[in-house]
PDB file of N, CA, C, O and CB in Angstrom:
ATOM      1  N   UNK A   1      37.554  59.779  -6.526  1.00  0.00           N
ATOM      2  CA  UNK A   1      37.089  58.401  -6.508  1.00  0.00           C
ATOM      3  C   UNK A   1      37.496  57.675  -7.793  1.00  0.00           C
ATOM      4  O   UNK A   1      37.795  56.487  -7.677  1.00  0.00           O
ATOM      5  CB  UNK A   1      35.565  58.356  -6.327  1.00  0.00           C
ATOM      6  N   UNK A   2      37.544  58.228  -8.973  1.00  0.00           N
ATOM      7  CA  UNK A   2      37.413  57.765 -10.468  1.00  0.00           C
ATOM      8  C   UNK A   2      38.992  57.630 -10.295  1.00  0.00           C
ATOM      9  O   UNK A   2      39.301  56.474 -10.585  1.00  0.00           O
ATOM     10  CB  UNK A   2      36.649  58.938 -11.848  1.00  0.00           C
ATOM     11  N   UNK A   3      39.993  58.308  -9.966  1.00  0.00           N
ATOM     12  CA  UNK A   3      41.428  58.667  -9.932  1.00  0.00           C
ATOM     13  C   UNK A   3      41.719  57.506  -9.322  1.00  0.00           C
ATOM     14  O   UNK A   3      42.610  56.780  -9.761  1.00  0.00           O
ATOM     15  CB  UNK A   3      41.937  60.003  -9.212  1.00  0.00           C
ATOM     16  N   UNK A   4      41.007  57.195  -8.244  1.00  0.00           N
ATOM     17  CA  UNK A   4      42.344  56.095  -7.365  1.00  0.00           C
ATOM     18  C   UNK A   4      41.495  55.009  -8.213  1.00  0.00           C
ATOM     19  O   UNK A   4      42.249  54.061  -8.435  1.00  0.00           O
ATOM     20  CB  UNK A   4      42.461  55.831  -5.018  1.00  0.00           C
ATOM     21  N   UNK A   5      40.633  54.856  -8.590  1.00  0.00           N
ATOM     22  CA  UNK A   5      39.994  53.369  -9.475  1.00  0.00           C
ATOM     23  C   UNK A   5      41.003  53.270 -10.451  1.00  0.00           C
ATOM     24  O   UNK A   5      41.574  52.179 -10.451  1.00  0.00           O
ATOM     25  CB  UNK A   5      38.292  53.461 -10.361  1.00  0.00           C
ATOM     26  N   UNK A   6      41.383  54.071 -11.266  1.00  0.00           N
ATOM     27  CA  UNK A   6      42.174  53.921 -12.412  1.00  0.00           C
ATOM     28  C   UNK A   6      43.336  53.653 -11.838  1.00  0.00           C
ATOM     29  O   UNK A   6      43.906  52.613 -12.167  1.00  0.00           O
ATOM     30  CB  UNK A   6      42.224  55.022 -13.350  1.00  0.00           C
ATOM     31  N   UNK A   7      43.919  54.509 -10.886  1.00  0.00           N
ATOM     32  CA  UNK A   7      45.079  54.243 -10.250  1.00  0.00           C
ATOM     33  C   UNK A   7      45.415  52.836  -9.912  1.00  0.00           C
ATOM     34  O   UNK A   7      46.407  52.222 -10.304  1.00  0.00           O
ATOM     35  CB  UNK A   7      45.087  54.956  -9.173  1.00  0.00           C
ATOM     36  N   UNK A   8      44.392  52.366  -9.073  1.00  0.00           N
ATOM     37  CA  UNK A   8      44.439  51.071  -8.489  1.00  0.00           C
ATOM     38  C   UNK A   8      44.269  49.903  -9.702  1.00  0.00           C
ATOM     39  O   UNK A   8      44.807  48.851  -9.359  1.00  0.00           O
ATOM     40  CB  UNK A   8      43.244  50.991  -7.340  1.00  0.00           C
ATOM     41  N   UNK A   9      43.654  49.846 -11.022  1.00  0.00           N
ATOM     42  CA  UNK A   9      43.542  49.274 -11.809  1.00  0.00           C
ATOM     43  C   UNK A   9      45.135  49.404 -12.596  1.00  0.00           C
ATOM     44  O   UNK A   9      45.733  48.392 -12.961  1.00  0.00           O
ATOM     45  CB  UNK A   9      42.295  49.660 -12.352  1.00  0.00           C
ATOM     46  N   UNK A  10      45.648  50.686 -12.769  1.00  0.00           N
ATOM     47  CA  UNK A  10      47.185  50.498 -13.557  1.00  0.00           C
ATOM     48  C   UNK A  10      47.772  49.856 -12.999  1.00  0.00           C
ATOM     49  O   UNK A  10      48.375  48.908 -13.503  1.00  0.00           O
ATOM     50  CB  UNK A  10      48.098  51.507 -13.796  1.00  0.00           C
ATOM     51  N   UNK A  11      47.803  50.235 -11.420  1.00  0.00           N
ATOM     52  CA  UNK A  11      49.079  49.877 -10.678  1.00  0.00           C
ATOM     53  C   UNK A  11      49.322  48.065 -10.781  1.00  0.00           C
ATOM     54  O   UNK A  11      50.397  47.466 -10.803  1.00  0.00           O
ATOM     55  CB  UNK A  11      48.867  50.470  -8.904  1.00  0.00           C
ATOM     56  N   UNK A  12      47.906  47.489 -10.832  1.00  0.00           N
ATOM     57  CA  UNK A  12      47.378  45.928 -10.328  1.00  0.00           C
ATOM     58  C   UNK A  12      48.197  45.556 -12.056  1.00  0.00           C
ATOM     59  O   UNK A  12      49.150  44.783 -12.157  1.00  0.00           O
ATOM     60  CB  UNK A  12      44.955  45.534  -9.967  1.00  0.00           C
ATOM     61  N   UNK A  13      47.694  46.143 -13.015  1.00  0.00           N
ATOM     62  CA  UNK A  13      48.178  45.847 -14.137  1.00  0.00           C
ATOM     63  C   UNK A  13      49.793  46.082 -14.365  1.00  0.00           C
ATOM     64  O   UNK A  13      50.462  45.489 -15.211  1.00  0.00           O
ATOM     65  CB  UNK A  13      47.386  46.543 -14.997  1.00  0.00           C
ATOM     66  N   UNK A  14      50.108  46.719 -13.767  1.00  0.00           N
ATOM     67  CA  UNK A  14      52.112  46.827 -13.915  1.00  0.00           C
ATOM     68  C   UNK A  14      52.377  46.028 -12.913  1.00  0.00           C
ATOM     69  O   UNK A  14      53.596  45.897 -13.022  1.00  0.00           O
ATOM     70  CB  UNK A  14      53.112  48.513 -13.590  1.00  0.00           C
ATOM     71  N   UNK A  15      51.964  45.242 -11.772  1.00  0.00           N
ATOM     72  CA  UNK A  15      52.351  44.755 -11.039  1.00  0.00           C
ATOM     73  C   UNK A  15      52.245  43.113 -11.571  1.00  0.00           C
ATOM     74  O   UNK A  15      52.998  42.150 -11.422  1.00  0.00           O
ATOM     75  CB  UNK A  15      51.776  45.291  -9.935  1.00  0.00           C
ATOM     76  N   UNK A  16      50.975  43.287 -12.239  1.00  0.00           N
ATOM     77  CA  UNK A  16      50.668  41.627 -12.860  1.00  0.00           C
ATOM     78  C   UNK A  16      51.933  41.692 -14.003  1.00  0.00           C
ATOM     79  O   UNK A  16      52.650  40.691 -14.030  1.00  0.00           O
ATOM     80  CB  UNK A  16      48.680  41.312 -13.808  1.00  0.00           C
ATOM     81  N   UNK A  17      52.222  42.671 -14.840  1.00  0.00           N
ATOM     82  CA  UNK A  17      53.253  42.193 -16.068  1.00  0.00           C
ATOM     83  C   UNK A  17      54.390  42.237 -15.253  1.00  0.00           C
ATOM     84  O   UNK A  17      55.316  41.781 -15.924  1.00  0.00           O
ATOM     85  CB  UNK A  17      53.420  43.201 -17.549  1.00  0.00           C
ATOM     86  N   UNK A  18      54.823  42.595 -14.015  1.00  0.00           N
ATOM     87  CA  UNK A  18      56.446  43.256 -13.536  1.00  0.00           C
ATOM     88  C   UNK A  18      56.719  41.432 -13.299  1.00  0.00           C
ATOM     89  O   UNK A  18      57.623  40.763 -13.799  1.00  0.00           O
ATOM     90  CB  UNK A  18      56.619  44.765 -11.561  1.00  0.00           C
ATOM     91  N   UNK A  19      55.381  40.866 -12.184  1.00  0.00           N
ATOM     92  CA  UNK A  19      55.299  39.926 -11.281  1.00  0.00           C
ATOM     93  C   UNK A  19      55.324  38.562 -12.762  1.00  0.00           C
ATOM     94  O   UNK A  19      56.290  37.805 -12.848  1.00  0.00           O
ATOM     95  CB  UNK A  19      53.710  40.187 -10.047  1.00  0.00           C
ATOM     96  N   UNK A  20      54.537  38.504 -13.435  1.00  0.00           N
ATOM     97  CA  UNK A  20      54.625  37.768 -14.789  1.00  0.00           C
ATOM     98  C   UNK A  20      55.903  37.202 -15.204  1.00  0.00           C
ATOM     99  O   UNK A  20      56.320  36.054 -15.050  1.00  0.00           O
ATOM    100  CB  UNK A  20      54.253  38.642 -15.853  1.00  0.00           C
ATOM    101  N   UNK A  21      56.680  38.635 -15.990  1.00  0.00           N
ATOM    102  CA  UNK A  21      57.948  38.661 -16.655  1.00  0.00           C
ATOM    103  C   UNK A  21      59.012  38.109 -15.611  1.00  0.00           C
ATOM    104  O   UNK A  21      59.860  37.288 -15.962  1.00  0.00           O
ATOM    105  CB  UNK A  21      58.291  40.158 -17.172  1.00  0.00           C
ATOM    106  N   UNK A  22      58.933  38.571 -14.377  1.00  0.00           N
ATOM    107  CA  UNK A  22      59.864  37.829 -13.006  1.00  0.00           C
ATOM    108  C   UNK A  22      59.977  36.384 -13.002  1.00  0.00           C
ATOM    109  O   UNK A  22      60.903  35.573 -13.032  1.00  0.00           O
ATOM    110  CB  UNK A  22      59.179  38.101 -11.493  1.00  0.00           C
ATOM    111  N   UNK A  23      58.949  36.352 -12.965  1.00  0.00           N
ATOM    112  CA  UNK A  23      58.519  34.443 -12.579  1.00  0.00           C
ATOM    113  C   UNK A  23      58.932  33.595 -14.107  1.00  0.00           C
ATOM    114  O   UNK A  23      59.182  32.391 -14.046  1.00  0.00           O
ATOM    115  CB  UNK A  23      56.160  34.108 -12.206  1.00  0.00           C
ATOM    116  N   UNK A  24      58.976  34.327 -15.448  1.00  0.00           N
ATOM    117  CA  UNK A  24      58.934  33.893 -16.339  1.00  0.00           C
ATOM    118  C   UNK A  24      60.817  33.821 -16.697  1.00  0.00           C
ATOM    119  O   UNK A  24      61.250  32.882 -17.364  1.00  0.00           O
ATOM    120  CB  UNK A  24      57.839  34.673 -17.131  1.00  0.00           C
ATOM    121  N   UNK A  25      61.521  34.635 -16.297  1.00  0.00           N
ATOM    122  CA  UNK A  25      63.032  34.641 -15.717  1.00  0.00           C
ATOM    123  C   UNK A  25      63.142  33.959 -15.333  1.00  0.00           C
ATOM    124  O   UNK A  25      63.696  33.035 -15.929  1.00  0.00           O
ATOM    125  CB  UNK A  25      63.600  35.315 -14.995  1.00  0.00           C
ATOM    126  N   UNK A  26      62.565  33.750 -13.525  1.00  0.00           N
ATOM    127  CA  UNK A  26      63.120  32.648 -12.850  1.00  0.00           C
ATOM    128  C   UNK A  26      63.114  31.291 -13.230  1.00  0.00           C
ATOM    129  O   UNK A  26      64.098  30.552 -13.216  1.00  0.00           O
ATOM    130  CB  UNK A  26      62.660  32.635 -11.818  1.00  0.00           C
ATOM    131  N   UNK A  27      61.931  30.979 -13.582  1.00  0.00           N
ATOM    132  CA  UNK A  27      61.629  29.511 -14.288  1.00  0.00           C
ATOM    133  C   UNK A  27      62.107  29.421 -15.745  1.00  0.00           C
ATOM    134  O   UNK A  27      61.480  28.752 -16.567  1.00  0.00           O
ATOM    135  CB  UNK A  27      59.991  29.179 -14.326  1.00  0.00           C
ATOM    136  N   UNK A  28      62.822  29.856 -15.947  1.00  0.00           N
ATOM    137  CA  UNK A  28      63.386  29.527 -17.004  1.00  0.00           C
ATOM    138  C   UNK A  28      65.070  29.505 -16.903  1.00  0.00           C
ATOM    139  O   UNK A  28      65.703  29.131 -17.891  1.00  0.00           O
ATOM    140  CB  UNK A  28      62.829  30.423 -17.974  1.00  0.00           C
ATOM    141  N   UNK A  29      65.751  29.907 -15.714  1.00  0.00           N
ATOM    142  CA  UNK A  29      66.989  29.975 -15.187  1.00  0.00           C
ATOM    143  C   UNK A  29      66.971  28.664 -14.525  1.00  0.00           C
ATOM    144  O   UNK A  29      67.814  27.802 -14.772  1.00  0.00           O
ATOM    145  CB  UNK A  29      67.273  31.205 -14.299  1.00  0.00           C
ATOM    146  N   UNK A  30      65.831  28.481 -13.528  1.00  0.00           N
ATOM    147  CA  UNK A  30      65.517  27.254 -13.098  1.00  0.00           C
ATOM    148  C   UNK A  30      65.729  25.538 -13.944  1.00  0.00           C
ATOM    149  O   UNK A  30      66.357  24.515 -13.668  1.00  0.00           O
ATOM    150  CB  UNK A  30      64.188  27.586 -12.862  1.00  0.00           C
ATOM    151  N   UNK A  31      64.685  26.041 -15.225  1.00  0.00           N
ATOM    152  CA  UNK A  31      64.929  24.687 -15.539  1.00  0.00           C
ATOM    153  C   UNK A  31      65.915  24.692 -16.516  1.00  0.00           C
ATOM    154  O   UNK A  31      66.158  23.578 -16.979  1.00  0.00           O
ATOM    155  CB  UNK A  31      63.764  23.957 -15.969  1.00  0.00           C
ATOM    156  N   UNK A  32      66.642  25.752 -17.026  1.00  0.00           N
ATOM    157  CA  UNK A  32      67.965  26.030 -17.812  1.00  0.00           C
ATOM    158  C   UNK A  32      69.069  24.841 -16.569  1.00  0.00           C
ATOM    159  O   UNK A  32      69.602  23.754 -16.793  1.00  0.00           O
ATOM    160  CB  UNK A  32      68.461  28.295 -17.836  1.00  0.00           C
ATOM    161  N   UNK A  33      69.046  25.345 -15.830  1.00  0.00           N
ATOM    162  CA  UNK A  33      70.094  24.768 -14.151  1.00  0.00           C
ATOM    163  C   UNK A  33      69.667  22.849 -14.692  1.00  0.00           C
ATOM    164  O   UNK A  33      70.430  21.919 -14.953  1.00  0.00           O
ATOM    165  CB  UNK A  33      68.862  25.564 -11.589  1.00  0.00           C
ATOM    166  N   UNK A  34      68.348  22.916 -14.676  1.00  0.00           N
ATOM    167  CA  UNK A  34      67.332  21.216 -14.417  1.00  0.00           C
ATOM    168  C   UNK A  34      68.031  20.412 -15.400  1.00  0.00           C
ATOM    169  O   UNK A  34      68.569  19.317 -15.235  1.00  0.00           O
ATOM    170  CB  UNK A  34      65.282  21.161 -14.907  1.00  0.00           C
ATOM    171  N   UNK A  35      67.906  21.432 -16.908  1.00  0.00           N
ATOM    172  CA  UNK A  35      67.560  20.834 -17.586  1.00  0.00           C
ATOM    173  C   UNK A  35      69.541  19.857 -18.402  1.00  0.00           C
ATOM    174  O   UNK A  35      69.948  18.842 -18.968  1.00  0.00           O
ATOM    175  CB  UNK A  35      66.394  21.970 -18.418  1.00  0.00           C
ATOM    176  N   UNK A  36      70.007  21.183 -17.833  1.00  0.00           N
ATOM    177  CA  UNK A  36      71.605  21.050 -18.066  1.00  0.00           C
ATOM    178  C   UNK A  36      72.238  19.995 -16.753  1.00  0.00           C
ATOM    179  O   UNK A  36      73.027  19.105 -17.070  1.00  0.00           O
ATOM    180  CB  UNK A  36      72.415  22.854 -17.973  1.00  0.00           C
ATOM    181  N   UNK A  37      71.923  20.131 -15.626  1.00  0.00           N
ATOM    182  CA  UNK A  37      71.997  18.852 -14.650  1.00  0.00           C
ATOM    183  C   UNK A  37      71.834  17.973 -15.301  1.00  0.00           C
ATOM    184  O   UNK A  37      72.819  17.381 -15.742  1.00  0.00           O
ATOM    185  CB  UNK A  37      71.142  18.666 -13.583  1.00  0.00           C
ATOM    186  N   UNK A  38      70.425  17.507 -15.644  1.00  0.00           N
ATOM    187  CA  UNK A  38      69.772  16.074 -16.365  1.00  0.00           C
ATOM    188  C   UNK A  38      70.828  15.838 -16.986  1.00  0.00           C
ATOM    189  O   UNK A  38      71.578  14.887 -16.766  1.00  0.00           O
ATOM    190  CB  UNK A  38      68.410  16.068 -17.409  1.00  0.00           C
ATOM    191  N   UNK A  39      70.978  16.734 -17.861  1.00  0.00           N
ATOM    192  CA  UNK A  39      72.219  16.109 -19.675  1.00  0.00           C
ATOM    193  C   UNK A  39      73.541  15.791 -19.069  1.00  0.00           C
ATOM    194  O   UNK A  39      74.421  15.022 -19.454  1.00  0.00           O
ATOM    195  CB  UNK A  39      72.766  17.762 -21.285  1.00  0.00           C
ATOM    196  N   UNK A  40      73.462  16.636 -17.937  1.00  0.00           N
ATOM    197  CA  UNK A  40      75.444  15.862 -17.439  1.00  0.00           C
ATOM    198  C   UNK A  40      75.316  14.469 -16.809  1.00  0.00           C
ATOM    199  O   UNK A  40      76.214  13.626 -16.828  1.00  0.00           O
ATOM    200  CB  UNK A  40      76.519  16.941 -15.829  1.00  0.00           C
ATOM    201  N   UNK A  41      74.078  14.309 -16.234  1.00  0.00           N
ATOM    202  CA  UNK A  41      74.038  13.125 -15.451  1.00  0.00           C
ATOM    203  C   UNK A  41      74.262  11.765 -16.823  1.00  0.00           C
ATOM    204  O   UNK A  41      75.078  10.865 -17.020  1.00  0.00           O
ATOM    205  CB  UNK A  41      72.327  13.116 -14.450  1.00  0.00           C
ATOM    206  N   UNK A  42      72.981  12.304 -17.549  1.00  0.00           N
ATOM    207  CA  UNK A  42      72.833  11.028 -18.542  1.00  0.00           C
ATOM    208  C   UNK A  42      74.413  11.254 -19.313  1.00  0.00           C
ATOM    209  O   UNK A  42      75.321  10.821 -18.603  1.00  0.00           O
ATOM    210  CB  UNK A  42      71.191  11.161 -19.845  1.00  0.00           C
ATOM    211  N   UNK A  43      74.706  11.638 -20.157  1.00  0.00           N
ATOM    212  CA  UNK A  43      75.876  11.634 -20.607  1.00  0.00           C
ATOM    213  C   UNK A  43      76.932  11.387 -19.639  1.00  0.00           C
ATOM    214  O   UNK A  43      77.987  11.102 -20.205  1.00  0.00           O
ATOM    215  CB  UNK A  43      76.037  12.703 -21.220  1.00  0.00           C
ATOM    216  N   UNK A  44      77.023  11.403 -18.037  1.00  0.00           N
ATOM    217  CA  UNK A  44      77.543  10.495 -17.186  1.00  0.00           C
ATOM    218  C   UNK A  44      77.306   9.359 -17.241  1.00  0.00           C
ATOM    219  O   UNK A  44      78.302   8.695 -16.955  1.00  0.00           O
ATOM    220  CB  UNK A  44      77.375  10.693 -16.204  1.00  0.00           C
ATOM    221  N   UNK A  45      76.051   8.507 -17.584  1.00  0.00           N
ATOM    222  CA  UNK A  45      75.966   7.887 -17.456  1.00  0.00           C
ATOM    223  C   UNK A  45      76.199   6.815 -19.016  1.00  0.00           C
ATOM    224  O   UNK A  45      76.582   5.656 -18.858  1.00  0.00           O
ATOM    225  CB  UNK A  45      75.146   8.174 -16.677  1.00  0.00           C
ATOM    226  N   UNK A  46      76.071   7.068 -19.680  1.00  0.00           N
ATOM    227  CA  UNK A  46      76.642   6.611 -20.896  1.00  0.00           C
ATOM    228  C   UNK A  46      77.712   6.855 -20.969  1.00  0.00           C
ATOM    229  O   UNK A  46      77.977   5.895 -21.693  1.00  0.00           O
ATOM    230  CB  UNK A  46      76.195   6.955 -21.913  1.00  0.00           C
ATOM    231  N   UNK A  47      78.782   7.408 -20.829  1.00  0.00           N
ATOM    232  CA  UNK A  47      80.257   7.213 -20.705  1.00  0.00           C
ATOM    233  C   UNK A  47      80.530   6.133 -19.830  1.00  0.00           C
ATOM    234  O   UNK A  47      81.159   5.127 -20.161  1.00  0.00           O
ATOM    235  CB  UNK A  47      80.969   8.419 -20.209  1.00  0.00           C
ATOM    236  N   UNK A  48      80.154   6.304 -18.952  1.00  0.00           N
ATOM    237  CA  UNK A  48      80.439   4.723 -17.711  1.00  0.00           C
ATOM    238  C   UNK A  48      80.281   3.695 -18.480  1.00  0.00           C
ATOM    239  O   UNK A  48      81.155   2.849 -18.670  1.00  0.00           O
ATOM    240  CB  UNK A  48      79.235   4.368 -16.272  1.00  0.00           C
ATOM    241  N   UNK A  49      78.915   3.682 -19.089  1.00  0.00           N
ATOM    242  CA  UNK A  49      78.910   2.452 -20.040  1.00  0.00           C
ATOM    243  C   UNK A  49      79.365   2.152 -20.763  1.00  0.00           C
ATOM    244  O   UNK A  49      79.583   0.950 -20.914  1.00  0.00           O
ATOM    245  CB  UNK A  49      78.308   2.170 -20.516  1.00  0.00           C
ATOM    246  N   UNK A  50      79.875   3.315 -21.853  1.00  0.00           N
ATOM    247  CA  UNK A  50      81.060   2.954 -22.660  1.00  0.00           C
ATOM    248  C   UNK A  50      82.550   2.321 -22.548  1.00  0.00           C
ATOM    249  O   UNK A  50      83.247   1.548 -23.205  1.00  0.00           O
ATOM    250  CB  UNK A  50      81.248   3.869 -23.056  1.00  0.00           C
ATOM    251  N   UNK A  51      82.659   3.120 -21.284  1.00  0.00           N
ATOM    252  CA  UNK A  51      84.085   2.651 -20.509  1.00  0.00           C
ATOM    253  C   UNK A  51      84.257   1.532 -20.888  1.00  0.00           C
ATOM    254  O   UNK A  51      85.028   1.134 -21.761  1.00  0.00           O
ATOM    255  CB  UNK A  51      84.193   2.598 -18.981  1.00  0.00           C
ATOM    256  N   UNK A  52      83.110   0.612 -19.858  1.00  0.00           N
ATOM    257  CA  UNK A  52      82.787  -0.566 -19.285  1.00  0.00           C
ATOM    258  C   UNK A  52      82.745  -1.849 -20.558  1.00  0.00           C
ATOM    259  O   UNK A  52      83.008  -3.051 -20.504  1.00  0.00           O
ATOM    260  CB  UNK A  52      81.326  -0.288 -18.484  1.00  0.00           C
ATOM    261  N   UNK A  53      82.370  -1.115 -21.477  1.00  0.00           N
ATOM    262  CA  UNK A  53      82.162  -2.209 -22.638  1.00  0.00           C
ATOM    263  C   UNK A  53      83.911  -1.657 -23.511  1.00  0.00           C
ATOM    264  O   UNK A  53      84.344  -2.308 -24.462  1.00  0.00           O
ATOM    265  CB  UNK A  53      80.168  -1.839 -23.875  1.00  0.00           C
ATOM    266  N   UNK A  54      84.322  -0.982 -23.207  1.00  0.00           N
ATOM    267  CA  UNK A  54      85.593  -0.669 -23.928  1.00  0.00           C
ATOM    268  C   UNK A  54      86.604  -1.762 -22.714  1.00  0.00           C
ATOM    269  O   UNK A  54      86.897  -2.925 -22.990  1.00  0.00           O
ATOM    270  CB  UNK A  54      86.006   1.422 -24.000  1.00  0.00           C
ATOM    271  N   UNK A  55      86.813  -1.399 -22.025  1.00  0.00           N
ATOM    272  CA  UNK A  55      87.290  -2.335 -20.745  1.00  0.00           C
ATOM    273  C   UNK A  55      86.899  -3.939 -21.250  1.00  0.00           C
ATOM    274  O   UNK A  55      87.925  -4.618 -21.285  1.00  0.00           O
ATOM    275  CB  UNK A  55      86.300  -1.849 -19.087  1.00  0.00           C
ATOM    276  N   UNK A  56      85.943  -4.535 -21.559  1.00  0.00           N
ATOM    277  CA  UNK A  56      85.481  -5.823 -21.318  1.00  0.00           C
ATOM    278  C   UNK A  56      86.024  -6.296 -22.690  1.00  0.00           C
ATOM    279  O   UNK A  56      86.455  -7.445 -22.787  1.00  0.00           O
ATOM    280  CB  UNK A  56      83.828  -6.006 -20.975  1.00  0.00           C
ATOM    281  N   UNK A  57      86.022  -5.328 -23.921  1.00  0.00           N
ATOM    282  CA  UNK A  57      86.345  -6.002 -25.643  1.00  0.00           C
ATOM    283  C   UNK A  57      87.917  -6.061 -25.156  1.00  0.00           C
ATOM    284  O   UNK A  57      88.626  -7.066 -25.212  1.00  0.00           O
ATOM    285  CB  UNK A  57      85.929  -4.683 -27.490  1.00  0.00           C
ATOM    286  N   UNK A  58      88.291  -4.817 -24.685  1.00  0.00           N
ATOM    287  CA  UNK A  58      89.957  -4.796 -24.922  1.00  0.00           C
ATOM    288  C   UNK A  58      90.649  -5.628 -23.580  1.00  0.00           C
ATOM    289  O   UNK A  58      91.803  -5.981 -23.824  1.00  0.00           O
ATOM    290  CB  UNK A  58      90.628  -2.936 -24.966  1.00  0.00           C
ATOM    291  N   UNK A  59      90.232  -5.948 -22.418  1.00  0.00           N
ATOM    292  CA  UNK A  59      90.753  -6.661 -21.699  1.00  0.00           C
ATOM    293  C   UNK A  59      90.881  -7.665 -21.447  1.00  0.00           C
ATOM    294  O   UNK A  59      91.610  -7.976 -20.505  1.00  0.00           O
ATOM    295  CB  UNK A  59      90.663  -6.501 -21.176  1.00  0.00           C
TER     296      UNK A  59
END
């Protein structure tokens, strides 16, 4: 009885750090992906603008 309590208490505890450290990977690959999207967009989008005002002085 005492055996599978402990048992069942390690196992819940390696499963909470396995399940933890996983999720703490993924979301961080995740918003690594988010966060590097965002910066290409905006820096897309300030180049356009630059263009645009380089285009309008010099043309």
């Amino acid at each position: 009885m005492f055996l599978s309590f402990y048992l069942f208490i390690f196992l819940s505890f390696y499963l909470f750090i396995f399940l933890s450290f996983y999720l703490f990977i993924f979301l961080s690959f995740y918003l690594f992906i988010f966060l590097s999207f965002y910066l290409v967009i905006l820096t897309a989008i300030k180049l356009i603008h630059i263009i645009e005002n380089f285009i309008n002085v010099n043309f």
